[in-house]
TORTORSE-512973 format. One line per field, with one value per residue: x, y, z of N, C-alpha, C, CB in turn; residue in three letters. Coordinates in Angstrom, 2 decimals, m for minus. Last residue first. Glycine has a CB too. Example, Ala and Ser with C-alpha at 12.3 -4.5 7.8 and 13.67 -1.06 7.14 Angstrom:
% residues 2
n_x: 12.85:13.19
n_y: m2.25:m5.69
n_z: 7.08:7.80
ca_x: 13.67:12.30
ca_y: m1.06:m4.50
ca_z: 7.14:7.80
c_x: 12.90:13.20
c_y: 0.03:m3.30
c_z: 7.87:7.80
cb_x: 14.08:11.31
cb_y: m0.60:m4.47
cb_z: 5.72:9.05
res: SER:ALA
***
This chain:
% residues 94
n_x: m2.87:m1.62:m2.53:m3.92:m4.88:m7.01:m5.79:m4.42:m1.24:m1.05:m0.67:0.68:2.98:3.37:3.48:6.07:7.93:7.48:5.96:6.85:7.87:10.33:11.69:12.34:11.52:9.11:8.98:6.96:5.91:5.90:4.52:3.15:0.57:0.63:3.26:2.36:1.04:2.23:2.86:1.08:m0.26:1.97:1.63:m0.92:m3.37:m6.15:m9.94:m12.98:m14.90:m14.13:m10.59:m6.80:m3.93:m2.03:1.34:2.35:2.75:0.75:2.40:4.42:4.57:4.99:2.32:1.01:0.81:m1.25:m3.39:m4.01:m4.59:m6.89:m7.95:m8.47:m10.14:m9.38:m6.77:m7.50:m8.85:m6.30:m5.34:m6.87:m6.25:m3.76:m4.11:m5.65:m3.79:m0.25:1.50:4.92:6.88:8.01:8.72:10.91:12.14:13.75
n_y: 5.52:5.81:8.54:7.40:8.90:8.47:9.11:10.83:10.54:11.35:9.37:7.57:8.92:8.72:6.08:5.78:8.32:10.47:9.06:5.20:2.76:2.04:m0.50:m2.96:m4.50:m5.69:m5.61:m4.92:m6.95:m6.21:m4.83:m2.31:m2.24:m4.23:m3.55:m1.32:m2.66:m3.71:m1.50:m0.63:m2.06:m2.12:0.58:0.30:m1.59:0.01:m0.33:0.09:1.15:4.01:3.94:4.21:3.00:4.10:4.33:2.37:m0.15:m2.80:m6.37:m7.07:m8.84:m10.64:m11.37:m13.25:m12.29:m9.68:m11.40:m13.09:m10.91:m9.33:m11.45:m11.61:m9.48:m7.10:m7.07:m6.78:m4.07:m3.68:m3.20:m1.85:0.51:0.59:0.91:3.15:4.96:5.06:5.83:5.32:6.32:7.65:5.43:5.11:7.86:8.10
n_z: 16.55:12.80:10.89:7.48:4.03:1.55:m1.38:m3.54:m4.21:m1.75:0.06:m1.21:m0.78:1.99:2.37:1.10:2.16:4.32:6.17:5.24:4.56:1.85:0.73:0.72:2.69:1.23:m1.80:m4.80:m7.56:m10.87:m12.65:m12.54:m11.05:m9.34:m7.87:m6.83:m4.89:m3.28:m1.73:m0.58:1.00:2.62:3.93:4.85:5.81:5.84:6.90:4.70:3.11:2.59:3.19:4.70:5.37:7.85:9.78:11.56:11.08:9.81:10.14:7.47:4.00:2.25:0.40:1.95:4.77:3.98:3.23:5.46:7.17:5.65:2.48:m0.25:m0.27:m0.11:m1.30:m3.85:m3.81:m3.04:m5.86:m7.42:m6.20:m7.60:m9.90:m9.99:m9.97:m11.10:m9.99:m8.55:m8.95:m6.55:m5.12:m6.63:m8.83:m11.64
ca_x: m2.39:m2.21:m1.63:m3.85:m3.99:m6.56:m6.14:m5.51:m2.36:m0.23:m1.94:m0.54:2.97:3.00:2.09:5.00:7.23:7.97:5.43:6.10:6.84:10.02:11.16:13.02:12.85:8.56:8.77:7.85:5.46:6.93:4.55:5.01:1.07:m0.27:3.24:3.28:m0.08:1.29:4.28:1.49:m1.04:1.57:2.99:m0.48:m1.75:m5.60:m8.62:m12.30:m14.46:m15.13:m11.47:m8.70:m4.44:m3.03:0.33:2.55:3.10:1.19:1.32:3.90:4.73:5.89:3.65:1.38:1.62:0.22:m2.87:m3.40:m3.77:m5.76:m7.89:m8.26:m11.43:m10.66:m6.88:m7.68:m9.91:m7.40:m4.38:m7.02:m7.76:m3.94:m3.56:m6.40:m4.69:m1.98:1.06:3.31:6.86:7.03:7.56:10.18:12.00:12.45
ca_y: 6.58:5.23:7.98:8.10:7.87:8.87:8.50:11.40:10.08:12.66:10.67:6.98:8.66:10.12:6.87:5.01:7.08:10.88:9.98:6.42:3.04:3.07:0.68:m2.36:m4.34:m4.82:m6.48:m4.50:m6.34:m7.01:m6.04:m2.43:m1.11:m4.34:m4.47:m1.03:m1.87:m4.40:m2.68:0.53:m1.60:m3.43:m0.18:1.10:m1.15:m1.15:0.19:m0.29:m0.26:3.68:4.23:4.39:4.02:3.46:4.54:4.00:0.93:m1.15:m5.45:m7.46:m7.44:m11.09:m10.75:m13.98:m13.26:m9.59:m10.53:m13.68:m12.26:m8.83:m10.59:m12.55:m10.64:m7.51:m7.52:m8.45:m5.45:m2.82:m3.97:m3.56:0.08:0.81:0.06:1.63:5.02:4.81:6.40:4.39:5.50:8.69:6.50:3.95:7.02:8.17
ca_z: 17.61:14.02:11.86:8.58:5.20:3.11:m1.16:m3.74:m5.36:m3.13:0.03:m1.61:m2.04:0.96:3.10:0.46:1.21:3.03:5.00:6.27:4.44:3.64:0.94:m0.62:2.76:2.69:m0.48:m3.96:m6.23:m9.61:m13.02:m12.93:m12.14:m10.43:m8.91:m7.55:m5.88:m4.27:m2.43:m1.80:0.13:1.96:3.56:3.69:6.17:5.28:7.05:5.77:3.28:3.40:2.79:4.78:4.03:7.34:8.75:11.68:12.92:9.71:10.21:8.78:5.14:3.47:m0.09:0.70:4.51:4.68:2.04:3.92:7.25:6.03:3.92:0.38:m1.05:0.65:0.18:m3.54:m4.02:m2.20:m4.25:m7.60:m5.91:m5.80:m9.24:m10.66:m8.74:m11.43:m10.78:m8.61:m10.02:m8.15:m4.72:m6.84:m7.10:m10.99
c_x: m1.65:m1.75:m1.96:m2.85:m3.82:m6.12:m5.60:m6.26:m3.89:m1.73:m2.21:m1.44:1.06:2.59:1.78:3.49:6.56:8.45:6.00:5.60:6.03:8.29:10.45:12.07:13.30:10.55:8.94:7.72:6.58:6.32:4.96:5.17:3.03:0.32:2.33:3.71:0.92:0.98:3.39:2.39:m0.02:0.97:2.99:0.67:m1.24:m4.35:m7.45:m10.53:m13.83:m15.30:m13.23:m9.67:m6.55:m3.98:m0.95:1.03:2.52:2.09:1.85:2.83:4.41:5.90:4.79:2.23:2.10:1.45:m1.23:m2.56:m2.97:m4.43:m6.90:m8.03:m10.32:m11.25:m8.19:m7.30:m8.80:m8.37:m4.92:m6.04:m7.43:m5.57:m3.43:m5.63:m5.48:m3.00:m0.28:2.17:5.35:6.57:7.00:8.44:10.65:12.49
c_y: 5.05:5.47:6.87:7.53:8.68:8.08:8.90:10.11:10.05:12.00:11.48:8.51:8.25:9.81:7.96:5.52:6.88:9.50:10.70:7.94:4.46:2.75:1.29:m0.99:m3.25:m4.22:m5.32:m5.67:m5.99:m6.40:m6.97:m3.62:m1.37:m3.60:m4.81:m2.20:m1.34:m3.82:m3.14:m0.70:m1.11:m3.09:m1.43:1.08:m0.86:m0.59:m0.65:0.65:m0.66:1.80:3.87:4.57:3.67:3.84:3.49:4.77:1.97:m0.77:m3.42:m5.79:m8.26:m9.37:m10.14:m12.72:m13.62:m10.79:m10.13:m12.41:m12.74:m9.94:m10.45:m12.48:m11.78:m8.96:m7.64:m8.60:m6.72:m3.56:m3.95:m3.81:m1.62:0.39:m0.32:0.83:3.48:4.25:6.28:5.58:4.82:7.99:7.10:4.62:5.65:7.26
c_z: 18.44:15.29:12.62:9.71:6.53:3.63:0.63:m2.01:m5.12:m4.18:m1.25:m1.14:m1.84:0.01:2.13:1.22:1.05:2.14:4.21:5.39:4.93:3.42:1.77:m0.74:1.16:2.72:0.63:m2.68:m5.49:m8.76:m11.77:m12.95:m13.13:m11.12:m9.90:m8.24:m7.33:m5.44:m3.27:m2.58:m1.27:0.45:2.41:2.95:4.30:5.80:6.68:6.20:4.13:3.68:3.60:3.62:4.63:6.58:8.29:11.15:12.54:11.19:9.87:9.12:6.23:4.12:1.23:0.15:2.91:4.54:2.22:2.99:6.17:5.92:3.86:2.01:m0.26:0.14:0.63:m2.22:m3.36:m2.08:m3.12:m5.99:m6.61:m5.57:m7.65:m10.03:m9.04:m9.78:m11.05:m8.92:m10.21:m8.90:m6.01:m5.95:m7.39:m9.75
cb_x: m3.97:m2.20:m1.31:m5.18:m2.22:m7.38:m5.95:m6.14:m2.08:2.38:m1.56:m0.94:4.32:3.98:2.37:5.36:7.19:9.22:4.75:7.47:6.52:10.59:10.74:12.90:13.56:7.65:10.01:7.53:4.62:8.69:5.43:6.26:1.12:m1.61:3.40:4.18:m0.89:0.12:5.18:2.65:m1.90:0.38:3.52:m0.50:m0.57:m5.79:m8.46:m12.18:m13.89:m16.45:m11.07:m9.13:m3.67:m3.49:1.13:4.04:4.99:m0.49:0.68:5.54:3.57:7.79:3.14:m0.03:0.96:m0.09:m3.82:m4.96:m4.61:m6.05:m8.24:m7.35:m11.71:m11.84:m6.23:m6.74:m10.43:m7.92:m3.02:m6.01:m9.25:m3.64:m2.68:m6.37:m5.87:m2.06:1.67:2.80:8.01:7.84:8.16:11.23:11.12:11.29
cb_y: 7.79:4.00:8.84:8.22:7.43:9.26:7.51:11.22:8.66:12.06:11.92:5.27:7.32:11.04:7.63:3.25:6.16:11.96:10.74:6.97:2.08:5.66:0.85:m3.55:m6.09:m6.36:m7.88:m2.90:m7.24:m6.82:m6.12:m1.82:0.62:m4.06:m5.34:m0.42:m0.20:m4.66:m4.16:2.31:m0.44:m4.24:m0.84:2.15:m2.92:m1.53:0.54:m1.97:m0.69:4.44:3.76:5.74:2.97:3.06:4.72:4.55:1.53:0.01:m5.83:m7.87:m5.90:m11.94:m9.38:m14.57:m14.29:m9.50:m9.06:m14.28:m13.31:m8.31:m10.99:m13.02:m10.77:m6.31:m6.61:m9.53:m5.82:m1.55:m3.29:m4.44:1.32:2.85:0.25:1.23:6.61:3.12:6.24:3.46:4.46:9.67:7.79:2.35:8.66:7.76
cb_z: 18.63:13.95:12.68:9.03:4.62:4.03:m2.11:m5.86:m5.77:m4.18:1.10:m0.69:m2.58:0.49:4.78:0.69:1.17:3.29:5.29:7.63:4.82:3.69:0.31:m2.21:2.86:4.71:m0.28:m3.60:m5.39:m9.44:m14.18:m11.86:m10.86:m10.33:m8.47:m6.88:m4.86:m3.75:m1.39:m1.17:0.88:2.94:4.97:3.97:7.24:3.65:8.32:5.38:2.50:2.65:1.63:5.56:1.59:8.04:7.63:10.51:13.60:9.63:12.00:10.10:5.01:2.91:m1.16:m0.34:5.12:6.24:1.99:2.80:7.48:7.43:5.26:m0.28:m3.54:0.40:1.10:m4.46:m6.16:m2.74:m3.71:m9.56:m6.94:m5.16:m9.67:m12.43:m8.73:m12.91:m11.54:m6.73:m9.81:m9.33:m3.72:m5.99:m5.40:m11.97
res: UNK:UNK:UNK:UNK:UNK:UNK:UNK:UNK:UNK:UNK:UNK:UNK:UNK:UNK:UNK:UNK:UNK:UNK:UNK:UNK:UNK:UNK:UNK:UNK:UNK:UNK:UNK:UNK:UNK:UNK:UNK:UNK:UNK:UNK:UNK:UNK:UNK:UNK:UNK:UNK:UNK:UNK:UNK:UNK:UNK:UNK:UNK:UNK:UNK:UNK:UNK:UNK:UNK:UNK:UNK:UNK:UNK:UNK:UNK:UNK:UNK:UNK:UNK:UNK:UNK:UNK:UNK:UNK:UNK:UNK:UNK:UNK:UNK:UNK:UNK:UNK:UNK:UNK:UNK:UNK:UNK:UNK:UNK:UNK:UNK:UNK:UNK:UNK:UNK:UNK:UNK:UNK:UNK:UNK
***
């Protein structure tokens, strides 16, 4: 199983969602070592999040270890697809 098929639960992606809104962008990017989105950006009505980050986290609420920014793609056949597949909008940044 790809480490893309592996993130499964949508609960997990909404807790990686709460604690970037509670500790911010800044913090949320520095305390698991992404750097900002290029490409992609997961959306809800809350706001706009780098989706790259979003998904490494979210695969640690759900699997225990947070991914780092070097142990996977972020674009749309990764971690962008993966978070549209599980129902959630991502978009290009122009």
């Amino acid at each position: 199983m790809s480490r893309y098929s592996a993130l499964t639960d949508r609960s997990a992606v909404h807790q990686a969602l709460e604690e970037f809104d509670r500790i911010g962008r800044d913090e949320f990017l520095h305390k698991y070592g992404f750097g900002p989105a290029r490409q992609y950006m997961l959306t809800t009505e809350h706001g706009s999040y780098d989706s790259k980050a979003i998904f490494g986290v979210a695969y640690g609420y759900q699997h225990g270890t947070a991914l780092t920014s070097d142990e996977f793609s972020g674009g749309r056949m990764g971690a962008a697809g993966r978070l549209a597949e599980l129902g959630f909008t991502v978009t290009g940044i122009a």
